[in-house]
C-alpha positions in Angstrom: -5.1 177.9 15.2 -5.6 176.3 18.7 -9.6 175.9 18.0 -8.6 174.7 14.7 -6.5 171.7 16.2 -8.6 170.7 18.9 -11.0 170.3 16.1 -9.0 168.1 14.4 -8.3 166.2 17.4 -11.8 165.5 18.7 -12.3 164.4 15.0 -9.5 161.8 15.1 -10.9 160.6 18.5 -14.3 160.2 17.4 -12.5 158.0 14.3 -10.9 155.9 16.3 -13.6 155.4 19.0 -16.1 154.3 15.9 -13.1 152.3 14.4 -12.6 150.3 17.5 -16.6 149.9 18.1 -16.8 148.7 14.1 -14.1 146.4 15.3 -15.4 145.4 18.8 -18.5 144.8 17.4 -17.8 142.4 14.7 -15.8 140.5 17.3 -18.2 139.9 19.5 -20.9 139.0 16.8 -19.1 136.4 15.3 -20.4 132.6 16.8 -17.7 130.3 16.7 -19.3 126.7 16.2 -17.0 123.4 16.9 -17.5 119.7 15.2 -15.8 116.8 14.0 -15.2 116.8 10.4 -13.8 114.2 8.2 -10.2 114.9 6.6 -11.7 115.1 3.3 -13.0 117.9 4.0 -10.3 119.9 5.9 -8.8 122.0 2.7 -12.7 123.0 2.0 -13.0 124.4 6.1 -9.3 126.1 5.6 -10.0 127.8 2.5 -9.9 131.5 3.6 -12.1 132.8 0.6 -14.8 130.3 2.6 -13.8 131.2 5.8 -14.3 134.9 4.7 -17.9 134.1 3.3 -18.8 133.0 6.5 -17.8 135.4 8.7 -19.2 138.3 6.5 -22.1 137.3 5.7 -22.9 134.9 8.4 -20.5 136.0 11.5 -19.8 132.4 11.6 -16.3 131.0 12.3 -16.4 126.4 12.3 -13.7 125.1 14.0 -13.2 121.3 13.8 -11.5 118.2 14.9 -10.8 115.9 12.7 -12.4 112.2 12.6 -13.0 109.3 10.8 -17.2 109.4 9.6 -18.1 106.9 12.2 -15.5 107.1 14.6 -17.0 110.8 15.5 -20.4 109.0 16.3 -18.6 107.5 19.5 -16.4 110.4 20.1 -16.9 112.9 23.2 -19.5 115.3 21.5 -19.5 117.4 24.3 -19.0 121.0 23.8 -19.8 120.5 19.9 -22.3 122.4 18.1 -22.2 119.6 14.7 -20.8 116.7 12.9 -19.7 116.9 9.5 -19.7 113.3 8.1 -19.2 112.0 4.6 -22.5 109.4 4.5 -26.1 108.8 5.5 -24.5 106.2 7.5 -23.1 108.2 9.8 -26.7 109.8 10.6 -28.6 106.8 11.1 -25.3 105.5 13.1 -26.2 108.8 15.4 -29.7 108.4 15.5 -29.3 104.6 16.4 -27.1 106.1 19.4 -29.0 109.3 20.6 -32.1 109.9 18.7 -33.1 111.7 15.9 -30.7 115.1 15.8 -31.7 118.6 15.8 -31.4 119.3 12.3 -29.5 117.6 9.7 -28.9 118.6 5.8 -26.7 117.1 2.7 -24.7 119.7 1.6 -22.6 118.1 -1.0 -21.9 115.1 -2.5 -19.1 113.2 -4.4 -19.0 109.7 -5.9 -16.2 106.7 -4.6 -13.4 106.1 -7.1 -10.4 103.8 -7.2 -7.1 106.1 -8.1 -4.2 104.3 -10.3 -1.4 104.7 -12.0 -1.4 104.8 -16.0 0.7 101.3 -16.2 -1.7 99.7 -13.8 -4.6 101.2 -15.4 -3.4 99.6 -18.9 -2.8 96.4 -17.4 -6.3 96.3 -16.3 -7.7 97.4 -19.9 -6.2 94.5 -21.6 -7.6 92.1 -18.6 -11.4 93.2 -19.5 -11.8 94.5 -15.6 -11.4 98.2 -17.1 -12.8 99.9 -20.3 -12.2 103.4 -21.3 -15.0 105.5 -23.3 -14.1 109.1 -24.5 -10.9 109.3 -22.1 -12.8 108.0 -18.7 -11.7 104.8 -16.9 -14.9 102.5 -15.4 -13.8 99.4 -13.5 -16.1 96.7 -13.2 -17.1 95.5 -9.6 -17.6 91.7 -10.3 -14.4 91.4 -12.5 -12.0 93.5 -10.1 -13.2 91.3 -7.0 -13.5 88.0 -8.4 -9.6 89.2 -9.6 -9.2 90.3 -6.0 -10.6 86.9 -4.4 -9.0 84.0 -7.0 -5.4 85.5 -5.4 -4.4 87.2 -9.2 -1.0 88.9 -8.3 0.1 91.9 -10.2 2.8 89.6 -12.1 -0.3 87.4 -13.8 -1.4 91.2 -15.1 2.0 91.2 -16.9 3.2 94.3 -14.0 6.4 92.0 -13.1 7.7 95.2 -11.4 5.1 95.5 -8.6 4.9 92.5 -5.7 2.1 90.6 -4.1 -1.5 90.1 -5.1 -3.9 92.5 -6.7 -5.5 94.6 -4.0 -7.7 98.2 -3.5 -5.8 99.6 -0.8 -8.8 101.3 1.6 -9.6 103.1 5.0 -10.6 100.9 7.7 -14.2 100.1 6.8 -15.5 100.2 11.2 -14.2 103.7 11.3 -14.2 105.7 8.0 -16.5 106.3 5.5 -14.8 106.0 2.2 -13.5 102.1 3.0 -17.2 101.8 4.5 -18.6 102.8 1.3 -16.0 100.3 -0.9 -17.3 97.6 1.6 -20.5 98.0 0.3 -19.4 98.0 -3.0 -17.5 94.5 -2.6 -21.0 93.3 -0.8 -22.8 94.2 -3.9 -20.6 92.6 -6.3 -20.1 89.3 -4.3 -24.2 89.7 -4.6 -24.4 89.1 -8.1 -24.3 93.3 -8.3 -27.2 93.5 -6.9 -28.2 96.3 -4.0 -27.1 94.3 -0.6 -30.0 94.1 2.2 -30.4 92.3 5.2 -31.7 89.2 3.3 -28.4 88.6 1.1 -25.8 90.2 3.4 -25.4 87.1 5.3 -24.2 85.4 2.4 -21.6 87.6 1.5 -19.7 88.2 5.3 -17.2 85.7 4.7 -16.2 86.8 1.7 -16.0 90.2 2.7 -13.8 89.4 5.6 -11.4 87.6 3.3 -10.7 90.2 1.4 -10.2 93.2 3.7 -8.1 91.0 5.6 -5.4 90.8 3.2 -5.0 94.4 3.9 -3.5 94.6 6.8 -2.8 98.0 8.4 -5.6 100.6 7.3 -5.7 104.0 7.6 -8.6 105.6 9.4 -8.5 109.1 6.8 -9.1 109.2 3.5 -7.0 112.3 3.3 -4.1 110.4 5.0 -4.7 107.1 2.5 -4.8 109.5 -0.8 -1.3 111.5 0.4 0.4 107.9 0.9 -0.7 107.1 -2.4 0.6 110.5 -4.0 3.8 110.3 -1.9 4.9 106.5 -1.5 4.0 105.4 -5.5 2.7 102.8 -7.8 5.0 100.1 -6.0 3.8 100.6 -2.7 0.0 101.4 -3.4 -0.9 100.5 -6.7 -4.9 101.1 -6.3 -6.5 102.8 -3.7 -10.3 103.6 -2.5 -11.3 107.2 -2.4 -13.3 110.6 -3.6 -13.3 112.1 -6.6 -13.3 115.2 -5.3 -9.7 114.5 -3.5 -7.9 114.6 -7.0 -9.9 118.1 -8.4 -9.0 119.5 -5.4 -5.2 118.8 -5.3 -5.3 120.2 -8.8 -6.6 123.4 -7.3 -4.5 123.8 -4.6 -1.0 122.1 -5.7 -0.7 123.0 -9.7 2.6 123.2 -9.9 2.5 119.4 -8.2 -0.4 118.0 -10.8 1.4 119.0 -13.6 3.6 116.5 -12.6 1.6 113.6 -11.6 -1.4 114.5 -13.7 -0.5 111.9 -17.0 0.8 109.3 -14.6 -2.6 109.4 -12.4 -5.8 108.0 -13.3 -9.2 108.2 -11.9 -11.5 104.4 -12.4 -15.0 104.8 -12.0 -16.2 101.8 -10.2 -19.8 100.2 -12.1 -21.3 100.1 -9.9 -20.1 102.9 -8.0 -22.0 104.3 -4.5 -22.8 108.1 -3.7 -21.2 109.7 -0.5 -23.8 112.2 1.0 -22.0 114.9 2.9 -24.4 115.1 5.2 -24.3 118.0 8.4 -25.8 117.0 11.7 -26.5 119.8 14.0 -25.7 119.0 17.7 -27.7 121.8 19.2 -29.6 124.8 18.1 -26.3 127.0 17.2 -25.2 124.3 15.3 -28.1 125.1 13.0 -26.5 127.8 11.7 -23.8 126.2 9.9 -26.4 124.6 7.6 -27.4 127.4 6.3 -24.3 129.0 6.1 -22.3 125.9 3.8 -25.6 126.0 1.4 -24.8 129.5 0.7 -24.6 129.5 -3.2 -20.8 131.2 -3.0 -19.8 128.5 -0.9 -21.5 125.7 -3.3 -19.8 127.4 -6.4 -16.1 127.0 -4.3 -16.8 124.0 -2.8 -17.1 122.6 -6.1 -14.4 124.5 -8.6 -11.3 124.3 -6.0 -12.5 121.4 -3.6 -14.2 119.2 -6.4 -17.8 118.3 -4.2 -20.6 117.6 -6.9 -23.1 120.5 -6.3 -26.6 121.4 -7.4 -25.5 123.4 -10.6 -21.8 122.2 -10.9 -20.2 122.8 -14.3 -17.6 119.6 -14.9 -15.9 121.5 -17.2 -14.8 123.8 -14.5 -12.9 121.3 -13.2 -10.2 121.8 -15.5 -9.1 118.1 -16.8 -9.9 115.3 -18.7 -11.5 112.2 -17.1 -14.4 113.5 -14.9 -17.6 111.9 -16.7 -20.4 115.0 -16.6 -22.9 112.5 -15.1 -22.5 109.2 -12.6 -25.2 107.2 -14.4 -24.1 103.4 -12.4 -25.1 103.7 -9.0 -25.8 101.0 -6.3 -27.8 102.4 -3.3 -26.8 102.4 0.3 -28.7 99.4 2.1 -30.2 100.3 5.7 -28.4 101.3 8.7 -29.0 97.2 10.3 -27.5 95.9 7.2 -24.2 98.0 6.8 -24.6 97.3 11.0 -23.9 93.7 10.2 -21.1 94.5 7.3 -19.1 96.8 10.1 -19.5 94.0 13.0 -17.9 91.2 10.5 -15.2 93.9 9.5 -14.4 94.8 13.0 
């Protein structure tokens, strides 16, 4: 009997010395990578099915700081491994600062919208500056900002409950890329909706500056803008400048809360509208590893179904609602880094 239990008690030590090597082991082997990372991106980073993938299968663990697109170009990179920014922008922004980095990828992408309310979107319908085709709302760029420009208030729309002039509520344009991106949208409708380049910018600054400055304060995170929206109402933000993947993914996450908002809020494809490239930039050469490690296909299939980023293979109808066209077929393209240079500087 006394062999027979110290039997059983070398066995249990021997389990628990492999248990707590198993353990130690994976500790150790897991590479912790930090970055900046804009905040429309932070539910995609906390998901712990994602967080799960990478750690399993690529002992990777990404912390972040969040930060406007541009603003983490000029932030204290020291100590980071990559940037995760929401345009191409961003990269030339860092390679005009330090040189080319070493290794950069677009891992997703997701087109700009304008979010409304129903009433507002309706109002716009019978003004000609918004058609709707099989249940999807497009805005046209040259209508919306010659509205925005000849000083129409909301009143003149027949909304006699909302105050002031007809605005797109954005992010500040110097320091975050979705009001960067609806910048360049303005530029291209105040060019006749033509692409914007360094020989028609020019023409267009003055303009430009007129109309962000009846903004006033500006957030610098989309995230941020999109929850004041949601939160303060159709009085206080009428029309905002955003993702499309900000609205999919609140659907995911908050059901119980979309169910409430989700005949009240609509989504208006801007015609034009612009891409935003998620684009990851690699700091060093553990950084690398994070590229590798967001394309995995798991990660593409999530990124897309419960955080609403446009993937290689993504299936709209996935999404789960009405209002999501299956293709983005009116697209203006970014101009060069000098131009948007010259659209920030006039904005700043």
């Amino acid at each position: 009997m006394k062999t027979k239990l110290i039997g059983i008690a070398i066995l249990l030590v021997m389990i628990l010395a492999g248990g707590s090597y198993y353990f130690y082991r994976n500790q150790t082997t897991v590479k912790v990578l930090n970055g900046y990372l804009g905040g429309e991106k932070i539910g995609l980073f906390e998901d712990e099915a994602i967080q799960e993938i990478l750690c399993k299968e690529y002992h990777l663990k990404l912390n972040y700081s969040r930060a406007g697109s541009l603003d983490m170009i000029t932030a204290d990179l020291s100590d980071r491994n990559y940037l995760f920014p929401s345009s191409q922008t961003a990269l030339e922004y860092y390679e005009d600062t330090y040189g080319k980095p070493i290794a950069d990828e677009i891992i997703f992408n997701t087109p700009i919208v304008l979010y409304s309310y129903q009433v507002v979107a309706d109002a716009l319908v019978q003004e000609g500056i918004v058609t709707e085709t099989d249940g999807i709302y497009y805005a046209d760029m040259q209508k919306l900002t010659a509205c925005i420009l000849n000083g129409m208030q909301w009143r003149d729309l027949g909304l006699t409950e909302l105050y002031g002039a007809v605005t797109v509520d954005t992010t500040d344009p110097v320091r975050s890329n979705s009001g960067n991106m609806f910048a360049v949208l303005l530029s291209s409708a105040l060019n006749g909706g033509k692409a914007i380049d360094a020989t028609s910018v020019d023409a267009v600054l003055p303009q430009l500056q007129e109309i962000f400055s009846q903004l006033g304060y500006m957030e610098t995170s989309s995230s941020d803008l999109f929850s004041q929206f949601l939160r303060m109402g159709v009085g206080a933000k009428p029309m905002i400048a955003g993702y499309e993947s900000q609205l999919i993914e609140y659907a995911a996450e908050q059901p119980d809360n979309y169910d409430k908002i989700k005949d009240d809020i609509v989504i208006l494809y801007p015609t034009p509208t612009v891409w935003s490239t998620h684009i990851y930039i690699a700091l060093d050469e553990a950084g690398k590893a994070g590229i590798e490690a967001l394309s995995d296909d798991q990660i593409q299939e999530l990124a897309w179904k419960k955080h609403g980023f446009r993937t290689d293979d993504c299936d709209i109808a996935s999404a789960g609602f009405s209002g999501i066209p299956e293709q983005i077929t009116s697209v203006v393209n970014m101009p060069d880094y000098d131009t948007m240079k010259k659209i920030m500087d006039c904005l700043e």
